[in-house]
C-alpha positions as CSV (number, residue, x, y, z in Angstrom):
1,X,-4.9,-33.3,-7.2
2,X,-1.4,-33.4,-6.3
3,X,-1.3,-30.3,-3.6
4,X,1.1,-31.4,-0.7
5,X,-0.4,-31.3,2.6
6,X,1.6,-29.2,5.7
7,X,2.1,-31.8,8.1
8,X,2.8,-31.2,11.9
9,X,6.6,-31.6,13.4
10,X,5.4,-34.8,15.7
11,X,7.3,-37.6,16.9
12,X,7.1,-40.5,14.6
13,X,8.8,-44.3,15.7
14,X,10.1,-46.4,13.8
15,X,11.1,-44.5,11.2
16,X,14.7,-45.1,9.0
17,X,17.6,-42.9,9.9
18,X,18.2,-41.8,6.5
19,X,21.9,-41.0,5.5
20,X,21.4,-39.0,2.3
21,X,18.7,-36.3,2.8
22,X,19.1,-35.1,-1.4
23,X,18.3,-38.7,-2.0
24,X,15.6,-38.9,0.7
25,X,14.3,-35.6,-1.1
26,X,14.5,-37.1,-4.9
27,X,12.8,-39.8,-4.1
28,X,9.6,-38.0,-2.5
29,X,9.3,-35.4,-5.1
30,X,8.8,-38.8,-7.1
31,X,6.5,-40.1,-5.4
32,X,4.6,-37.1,-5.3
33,X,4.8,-36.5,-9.1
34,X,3.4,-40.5,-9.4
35,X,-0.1,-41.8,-10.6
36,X,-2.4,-42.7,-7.9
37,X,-1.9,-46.7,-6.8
38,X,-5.8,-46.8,-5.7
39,X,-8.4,-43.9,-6.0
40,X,-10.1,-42.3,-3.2
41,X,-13.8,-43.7,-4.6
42,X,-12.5,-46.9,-4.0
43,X,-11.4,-46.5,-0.5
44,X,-15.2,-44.5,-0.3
45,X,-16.5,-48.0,-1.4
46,X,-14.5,-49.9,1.2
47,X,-15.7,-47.5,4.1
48,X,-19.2,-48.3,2.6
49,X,-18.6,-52.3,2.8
50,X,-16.8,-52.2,6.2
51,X,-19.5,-50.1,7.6
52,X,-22.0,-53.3,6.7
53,X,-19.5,-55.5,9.1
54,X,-19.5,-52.7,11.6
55,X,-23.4,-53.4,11.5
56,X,-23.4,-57.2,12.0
57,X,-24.2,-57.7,8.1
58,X,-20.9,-58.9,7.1
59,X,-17.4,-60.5,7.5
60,X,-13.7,-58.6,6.8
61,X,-11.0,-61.2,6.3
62,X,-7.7,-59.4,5.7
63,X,-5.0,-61.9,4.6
64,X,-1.8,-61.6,3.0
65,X,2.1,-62.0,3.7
66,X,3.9,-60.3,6.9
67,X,6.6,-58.7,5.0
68,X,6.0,-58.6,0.8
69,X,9.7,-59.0,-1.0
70,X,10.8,-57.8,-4.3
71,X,12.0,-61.1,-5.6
72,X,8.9,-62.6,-4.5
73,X,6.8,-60.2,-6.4
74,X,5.8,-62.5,-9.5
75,X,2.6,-63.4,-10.9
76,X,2.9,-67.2,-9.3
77,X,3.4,-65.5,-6.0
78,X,0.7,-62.9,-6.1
79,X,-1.8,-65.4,-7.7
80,X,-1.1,-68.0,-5.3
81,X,-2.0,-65.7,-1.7
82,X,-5.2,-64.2,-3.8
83,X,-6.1,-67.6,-4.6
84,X,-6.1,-68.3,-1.1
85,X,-8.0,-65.2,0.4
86,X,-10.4,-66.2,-2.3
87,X,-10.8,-70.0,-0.8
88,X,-10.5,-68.6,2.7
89,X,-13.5,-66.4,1.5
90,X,-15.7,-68.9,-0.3
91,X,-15.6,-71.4,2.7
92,X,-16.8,-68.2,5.1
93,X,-19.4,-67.2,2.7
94,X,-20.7,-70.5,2.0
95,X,-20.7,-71.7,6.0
96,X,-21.8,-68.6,7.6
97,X,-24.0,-67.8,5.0
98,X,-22.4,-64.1,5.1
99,X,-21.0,-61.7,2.7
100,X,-17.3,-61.5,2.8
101,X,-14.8,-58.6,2.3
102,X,-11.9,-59.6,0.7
103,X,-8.6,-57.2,2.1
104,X,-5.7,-58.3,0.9
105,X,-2.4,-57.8,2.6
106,X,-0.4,-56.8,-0.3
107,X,0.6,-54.0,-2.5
108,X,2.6,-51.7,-0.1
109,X,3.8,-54.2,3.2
110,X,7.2,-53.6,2.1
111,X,7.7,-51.7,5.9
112,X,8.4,-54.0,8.8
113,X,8.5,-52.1,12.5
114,X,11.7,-53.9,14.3
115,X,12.0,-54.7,18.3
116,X,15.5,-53.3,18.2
117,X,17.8,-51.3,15.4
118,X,20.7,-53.6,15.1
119,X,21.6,-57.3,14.6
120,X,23.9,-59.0,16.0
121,X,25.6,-62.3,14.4
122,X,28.4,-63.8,14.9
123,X,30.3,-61.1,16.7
124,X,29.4,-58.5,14.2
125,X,26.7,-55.4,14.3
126,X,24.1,-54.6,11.4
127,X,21.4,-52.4,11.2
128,X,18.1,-54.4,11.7
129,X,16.0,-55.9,8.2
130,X,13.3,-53.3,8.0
131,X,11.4,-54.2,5.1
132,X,12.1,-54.0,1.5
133,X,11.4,-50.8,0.7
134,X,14.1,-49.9,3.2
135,X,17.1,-52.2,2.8
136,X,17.7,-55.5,2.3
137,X,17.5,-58.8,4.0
138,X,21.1,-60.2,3.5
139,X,23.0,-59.8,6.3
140,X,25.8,-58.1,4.3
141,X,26.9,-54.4,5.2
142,X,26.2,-53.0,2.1
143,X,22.5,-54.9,1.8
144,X,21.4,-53.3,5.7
145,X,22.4,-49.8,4.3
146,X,19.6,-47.9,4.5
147,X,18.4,-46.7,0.6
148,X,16.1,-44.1,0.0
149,X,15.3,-45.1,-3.2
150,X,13.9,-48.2,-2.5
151,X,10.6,-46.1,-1.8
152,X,10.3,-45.5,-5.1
153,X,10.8,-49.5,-6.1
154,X,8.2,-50.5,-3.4
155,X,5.8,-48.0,-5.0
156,X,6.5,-49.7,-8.4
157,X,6.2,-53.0,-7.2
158,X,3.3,-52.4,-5.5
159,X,1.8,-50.8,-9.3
160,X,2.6,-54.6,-10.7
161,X,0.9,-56.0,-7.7
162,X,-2.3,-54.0,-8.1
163,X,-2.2,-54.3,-11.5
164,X,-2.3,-57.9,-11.7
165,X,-4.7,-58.4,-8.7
166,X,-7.0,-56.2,-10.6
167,X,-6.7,-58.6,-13.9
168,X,-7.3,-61.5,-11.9
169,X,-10.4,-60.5,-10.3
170,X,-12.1,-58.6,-12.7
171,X,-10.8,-60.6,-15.7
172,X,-12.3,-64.0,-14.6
173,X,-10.1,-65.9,-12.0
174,X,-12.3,-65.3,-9.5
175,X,-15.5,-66.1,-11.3
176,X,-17.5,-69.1,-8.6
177,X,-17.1,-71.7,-11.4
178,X,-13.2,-71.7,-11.0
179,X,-13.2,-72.9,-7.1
180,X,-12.6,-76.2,-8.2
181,X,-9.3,-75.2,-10.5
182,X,-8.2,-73.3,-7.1
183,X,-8.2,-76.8,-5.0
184,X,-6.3,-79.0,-7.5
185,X,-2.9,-79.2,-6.4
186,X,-3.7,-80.0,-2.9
187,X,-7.1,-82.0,-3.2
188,X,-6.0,-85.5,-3.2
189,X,-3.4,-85.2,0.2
190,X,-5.3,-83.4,2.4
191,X,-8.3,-83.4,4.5
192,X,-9.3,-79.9,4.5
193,X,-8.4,-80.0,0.7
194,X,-11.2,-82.7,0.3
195,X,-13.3,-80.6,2.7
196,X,-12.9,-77.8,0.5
197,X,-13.6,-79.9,-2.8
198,X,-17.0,-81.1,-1.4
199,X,-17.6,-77.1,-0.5
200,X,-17.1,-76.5,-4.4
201,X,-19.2,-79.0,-5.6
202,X,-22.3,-77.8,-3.3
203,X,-21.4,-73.8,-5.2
204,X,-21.2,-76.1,-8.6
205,X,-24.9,-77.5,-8.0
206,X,-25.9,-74.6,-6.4
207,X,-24.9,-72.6,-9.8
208,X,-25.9,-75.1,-12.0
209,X,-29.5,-74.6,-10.4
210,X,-29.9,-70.7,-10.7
211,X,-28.3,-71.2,-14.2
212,X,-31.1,-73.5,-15.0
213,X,-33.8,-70.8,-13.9
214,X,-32.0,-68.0,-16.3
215,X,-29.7,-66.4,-13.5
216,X,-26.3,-65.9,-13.9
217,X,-25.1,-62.7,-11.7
218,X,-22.3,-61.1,-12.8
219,X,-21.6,-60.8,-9.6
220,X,-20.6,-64.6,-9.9
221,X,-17.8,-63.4,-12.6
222,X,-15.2,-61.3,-10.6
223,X,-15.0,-59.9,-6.8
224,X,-14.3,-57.1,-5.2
225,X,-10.7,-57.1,-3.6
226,X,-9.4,-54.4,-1.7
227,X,-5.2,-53.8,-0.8
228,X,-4.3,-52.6,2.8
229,X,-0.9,-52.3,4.3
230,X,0.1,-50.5,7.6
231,X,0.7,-47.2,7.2
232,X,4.3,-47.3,8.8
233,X,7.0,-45.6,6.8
234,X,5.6,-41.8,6.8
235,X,8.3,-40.6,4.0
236,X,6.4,-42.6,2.2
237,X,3.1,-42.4,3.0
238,X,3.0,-38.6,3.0
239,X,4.2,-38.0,-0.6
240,X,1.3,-40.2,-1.7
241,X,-1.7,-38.2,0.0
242,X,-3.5,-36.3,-2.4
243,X,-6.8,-34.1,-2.2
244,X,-9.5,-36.0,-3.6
245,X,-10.8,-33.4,-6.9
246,X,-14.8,-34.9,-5.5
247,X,-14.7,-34.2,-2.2
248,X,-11.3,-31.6,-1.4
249,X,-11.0,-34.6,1.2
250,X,-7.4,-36.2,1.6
251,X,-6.5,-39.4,0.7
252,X,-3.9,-41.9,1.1
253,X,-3.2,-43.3,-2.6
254,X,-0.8,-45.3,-1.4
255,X,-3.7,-48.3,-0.4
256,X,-7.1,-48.6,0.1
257,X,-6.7,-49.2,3.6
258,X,-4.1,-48.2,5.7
259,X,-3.5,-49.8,9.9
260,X,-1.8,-48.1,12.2
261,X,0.4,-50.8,14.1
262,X,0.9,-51.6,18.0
263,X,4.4,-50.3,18.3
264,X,3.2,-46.5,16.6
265,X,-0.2,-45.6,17.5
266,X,1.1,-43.0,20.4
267,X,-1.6,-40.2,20.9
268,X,0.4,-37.4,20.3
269,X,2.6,-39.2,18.2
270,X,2.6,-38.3,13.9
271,X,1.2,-41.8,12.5
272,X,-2.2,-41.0,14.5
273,X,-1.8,-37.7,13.2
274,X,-1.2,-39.4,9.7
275,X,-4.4,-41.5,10.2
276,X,-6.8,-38.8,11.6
277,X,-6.1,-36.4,8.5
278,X,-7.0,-39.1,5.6
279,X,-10.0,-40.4,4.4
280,X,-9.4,-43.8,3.7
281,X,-10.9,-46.4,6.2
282,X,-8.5,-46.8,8.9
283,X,-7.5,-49.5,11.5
284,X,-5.6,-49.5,14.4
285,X,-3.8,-52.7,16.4
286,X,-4.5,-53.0,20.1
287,X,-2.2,-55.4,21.9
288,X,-2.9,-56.3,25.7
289,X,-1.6,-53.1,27.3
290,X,-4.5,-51.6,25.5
291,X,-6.7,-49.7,28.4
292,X,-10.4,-49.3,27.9
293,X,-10.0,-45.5,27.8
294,X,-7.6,-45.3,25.3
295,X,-9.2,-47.3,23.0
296,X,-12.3,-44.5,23.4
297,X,-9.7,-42.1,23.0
298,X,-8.2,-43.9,19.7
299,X,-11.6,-43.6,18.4
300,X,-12.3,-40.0,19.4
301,X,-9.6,-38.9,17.8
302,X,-9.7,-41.0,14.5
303,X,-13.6,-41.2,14.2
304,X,-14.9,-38.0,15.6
305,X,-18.1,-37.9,13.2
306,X,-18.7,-41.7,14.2
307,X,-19.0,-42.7,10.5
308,X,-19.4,-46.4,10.3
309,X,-16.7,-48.3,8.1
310,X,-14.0,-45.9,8.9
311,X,-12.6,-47.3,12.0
312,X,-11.6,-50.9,12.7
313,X,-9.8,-52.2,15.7
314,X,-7.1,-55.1,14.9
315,X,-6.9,-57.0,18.4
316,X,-3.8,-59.1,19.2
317,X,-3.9,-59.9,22.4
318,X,-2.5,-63.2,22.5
319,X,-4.6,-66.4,22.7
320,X,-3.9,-66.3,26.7
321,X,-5.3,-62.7,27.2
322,X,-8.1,-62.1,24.9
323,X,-10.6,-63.6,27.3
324,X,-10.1,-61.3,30.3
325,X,-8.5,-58.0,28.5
326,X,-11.1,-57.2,25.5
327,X,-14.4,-57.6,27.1
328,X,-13.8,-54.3,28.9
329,X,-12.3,-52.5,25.5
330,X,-15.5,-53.3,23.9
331,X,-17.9,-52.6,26.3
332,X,-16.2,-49.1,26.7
333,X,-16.4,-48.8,22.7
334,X,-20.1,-50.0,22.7
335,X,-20.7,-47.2,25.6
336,X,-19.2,-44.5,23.6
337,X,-21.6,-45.5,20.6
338,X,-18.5,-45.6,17.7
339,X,-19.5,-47.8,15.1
340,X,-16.5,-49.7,14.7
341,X,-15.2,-53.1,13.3
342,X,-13.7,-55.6,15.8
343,X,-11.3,-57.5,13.7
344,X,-9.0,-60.8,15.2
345,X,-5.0,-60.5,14.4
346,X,-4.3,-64.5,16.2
347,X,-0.6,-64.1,15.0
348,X,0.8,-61.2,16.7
349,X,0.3,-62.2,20.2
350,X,1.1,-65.9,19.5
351,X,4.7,-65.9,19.0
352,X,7.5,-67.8,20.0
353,X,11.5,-69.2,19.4
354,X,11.7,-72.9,19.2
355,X,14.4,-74.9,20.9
356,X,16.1,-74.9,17.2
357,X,16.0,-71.1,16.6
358,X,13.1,-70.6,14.8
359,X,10.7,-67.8,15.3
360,X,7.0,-69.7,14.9
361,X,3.7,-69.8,15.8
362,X,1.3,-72.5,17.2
363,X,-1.4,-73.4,14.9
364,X,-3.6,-74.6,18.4
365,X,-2.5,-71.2,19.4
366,X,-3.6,-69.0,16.8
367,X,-7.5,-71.0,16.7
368,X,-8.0,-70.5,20.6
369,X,-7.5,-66.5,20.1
370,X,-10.0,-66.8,17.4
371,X,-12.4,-69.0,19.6
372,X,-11.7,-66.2,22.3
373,X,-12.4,-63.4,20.1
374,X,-15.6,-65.0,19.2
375,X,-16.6,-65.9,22.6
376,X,-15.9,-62.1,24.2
377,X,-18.4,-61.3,21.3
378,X,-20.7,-63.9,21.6
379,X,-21.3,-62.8,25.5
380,X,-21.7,-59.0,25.3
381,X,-23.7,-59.7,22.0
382,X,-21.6,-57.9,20.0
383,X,-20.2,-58.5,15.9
384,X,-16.8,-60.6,15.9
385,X,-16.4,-58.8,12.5
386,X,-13.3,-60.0,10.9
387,X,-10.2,-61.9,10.6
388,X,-6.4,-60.1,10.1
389,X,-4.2,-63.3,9.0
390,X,-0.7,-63.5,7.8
391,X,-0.6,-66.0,5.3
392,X,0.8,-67.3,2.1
393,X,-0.6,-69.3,-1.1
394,X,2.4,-72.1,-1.0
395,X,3.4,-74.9,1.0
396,X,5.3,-73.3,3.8
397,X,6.6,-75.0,7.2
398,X,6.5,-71.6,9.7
399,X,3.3,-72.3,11.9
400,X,3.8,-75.6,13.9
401,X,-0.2,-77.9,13.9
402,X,-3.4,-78.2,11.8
403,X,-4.3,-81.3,10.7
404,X,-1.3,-81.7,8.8
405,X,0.4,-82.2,12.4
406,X,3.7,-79.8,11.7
407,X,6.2,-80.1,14.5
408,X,9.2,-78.2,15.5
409,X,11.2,-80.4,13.7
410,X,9.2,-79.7,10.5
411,X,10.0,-75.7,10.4
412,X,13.6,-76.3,8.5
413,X,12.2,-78.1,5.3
414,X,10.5,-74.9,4.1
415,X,11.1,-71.5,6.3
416,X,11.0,-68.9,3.5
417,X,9.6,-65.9,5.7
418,X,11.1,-62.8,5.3
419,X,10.4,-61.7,9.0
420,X,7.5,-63.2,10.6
421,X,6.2,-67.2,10.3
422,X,3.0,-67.0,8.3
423,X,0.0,-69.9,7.5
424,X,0.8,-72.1,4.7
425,X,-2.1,-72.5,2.5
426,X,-3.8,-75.7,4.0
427,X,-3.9,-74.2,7.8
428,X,-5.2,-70.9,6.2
429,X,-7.9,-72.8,4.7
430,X,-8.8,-75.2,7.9
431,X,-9.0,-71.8,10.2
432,X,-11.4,-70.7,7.5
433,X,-13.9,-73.9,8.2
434,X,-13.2,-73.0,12.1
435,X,-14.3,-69.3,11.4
436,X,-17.4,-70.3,9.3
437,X,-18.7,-73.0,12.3
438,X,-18.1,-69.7,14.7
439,X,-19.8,-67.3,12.8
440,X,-23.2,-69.8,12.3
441,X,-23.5,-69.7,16.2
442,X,-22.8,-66.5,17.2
């Protein structure tokens, strides 16, 4: 059903300062007359898998790129970061011996929250890059003009995207006995390549084996695979909540899950609001200012029944924080008796502008949040239940270490980010063997 919700007058950051209110106007009343991008029994099913992590029965890993791009919205591009989540996920459920929800950070992160509205180069002033479904990254007058319709062209791109995640993981690419075609290109150089090879070739006997006794799951074939995004850009959002016809319940259709991000999640502010009126499971980022009380109030407000799977908190403390700053949050959470998933973001908190100009992260940086996370966890016996990972399928230079040994000096080969610095595929895959060791011990 397509009946518009009446939404509250609340202060909303963030948001674009849109110069043509028709056009801003058009495009909604687009949006709203769209098909849905994901359906609400979807998002029902993802509450229902997130609620067996929130229970200590399985892992979230949420992957995907920090700022999706229209020109990089091809099939090579998309196939290559599934490709990866699916590795990532493989070497988790295989070493931790864990079920693994797959999230992917795609289909709709077209909406980047900026540190300050303008840019300055050079001498001259532009309005800040805020994602492609706002304006555009050239540094051009004309390209920072912020475009209304580029809503509707993030919604259609984010249709293409769906659409040919779906055909990949229904229609075969994700079937076990392809692990081996997903390591190819990078086998032979690398060592966590080789780890990973010798990884598929224990699945490949292990197959072989239950094939031999007459199984063959169809389970095996294809994978679940959910799309998240955060929920920033509420002209956007709104137009594409629609009352489920099952339930009379609200839903976003705009993703199957939708985060709330560290710079909006003000308690009286309209992307809680947002969050607390939809049905879809929801997450919200805590950075280091987070108090133990608000995170209690963050789940009062957004989890009132206490429904497990509906609420998961995105920490991003920084890898020198998370030690001494979560183990109160969660022992606060555990006392208020909301089931919710603890999810580790290592790439928020972690960073930095080299010598050279380049924004980057540590790789050493972003595994000792992890071992942090786990650790906080591991001590108040509570579920480190996922992983939130910025990351892309090629071979990018934007996170310095791993045992490929990037340096500063390595950044400029391949720096293709469109805002933040992301995992190329090899580190993803070696923080994946990190997780899996974690997860058998805690």
């Amino acid at each position: 059903m397509t009946a518009q919700i009446s939404w509250p007058n609340l202060p909303a950051a963030q948001q674009p300062e849109w110069p043509d209110s028709a056009a801003l106007e058009y495009a909604q009343q687009r949006l709203r007359s769209m098909p849905p991008l994901v359906f609400a029994g979807e998002c029902d099913t993802l509450t229902d898998r997130l609620a067996d992590v929130a229970a200590g029965k399985a892992f979230v890993l949420m992957g995907g790129d920090c700022a999706e791009t229209f020109v990089a919205n091809t099939a090579d591009s998309i196939k290559a970061r599934l490709q990866t989540v699916l590795q990532m996920a493989v070497v988790l459920t295989y070493g931790a011996s864990l079920p693994v929800v797959k999230v992917g950070r795609m289909a709709g992160q077209y909406f980047k929250p900026r540190s300050k509205p303008t840019e300055v180069r050079d001498g001259v002033e532009l309005p800040s890059y805020k994602g492609d479904g706002i304006n555009e990254i050239e540094f051009e007058a004309d390209a920072r003009r912020v475009n209304a319709a580029r809503l509707v062209e993030a919604y259609h791109a984010s249709c293409s995207t769906l659409n040919l995640v779906r055909a990949f993981t229904q229609g075969g690419f994700a079937d076990l006995r392809m692990v081996h075609s997903w390591n190819q290109s990078f086998v032979g150089s690398s060592p966590v390549g080789q780890h990973y090879e010798k990884v598929a070739s224990d699945i490949d006997r292990a197959l072989a084996f239950m094939s031999a006794c007459g199984r063959d799951p169809d389970e095996f074939r294809r994978t679940e695979f959910f799309a998240a995004h955060e929920a920033l850009v509420l002209d956007y959002e709104r137009p594409l909540t629609r009352i489920d016809s099952r339930t009379g319940k609200p839903y976003s259709v705009s993703g199957h899950f939708l985060w709330i991000g560290e710079r909006t999640r003000q308690m009286d502010g309209a992307h809680i609001d947002f969050a607390a009126t939809i049905h879809n499971p929801i997450g919200v980022k805590l950075g280091p200012t987070t108090t133990p009380e608000l995170a209690v109030e963050l789940a009062n407000k957004l989890n009132p029944h206490k429904i497990p799977g509906r609420l998961t908190f995105i920490t991003r403390m920084g890898h020198g924080q998370i030690r001494t700053v979560l183990p109160a949050i969660v022992q606060a959470i555990e006392e208020s008796g909301h089931p919710v998933v603890w999810c580790c973001d290592p790439m928020h908190g972690n960073t930095k502008e080299t010598s050279n100009g380049y924004k980057t992260r540590s790789y050493d940086e972003v595994i000792d949040e992890v071992f942090g996370f786990f650790e906080v966890h591991r001590s108040l016996g509570t579920h480190p239940g996922g992983l939130h990972i910025e990351l892309t399928g090629d071979d990018v230079t934007e996170c310095i270490g791993g045992v490929s040994g990037l340096s500063e000096l390595d950044l400029e080969d391949r720096y293709e980010t469109a805002c933040d610095p992301r995992l190329n595929r090899e580190q993803s895959v070696e923080l994946a063997f990190h997780v899996a060791d974690m997860l058998l011990k805690r």
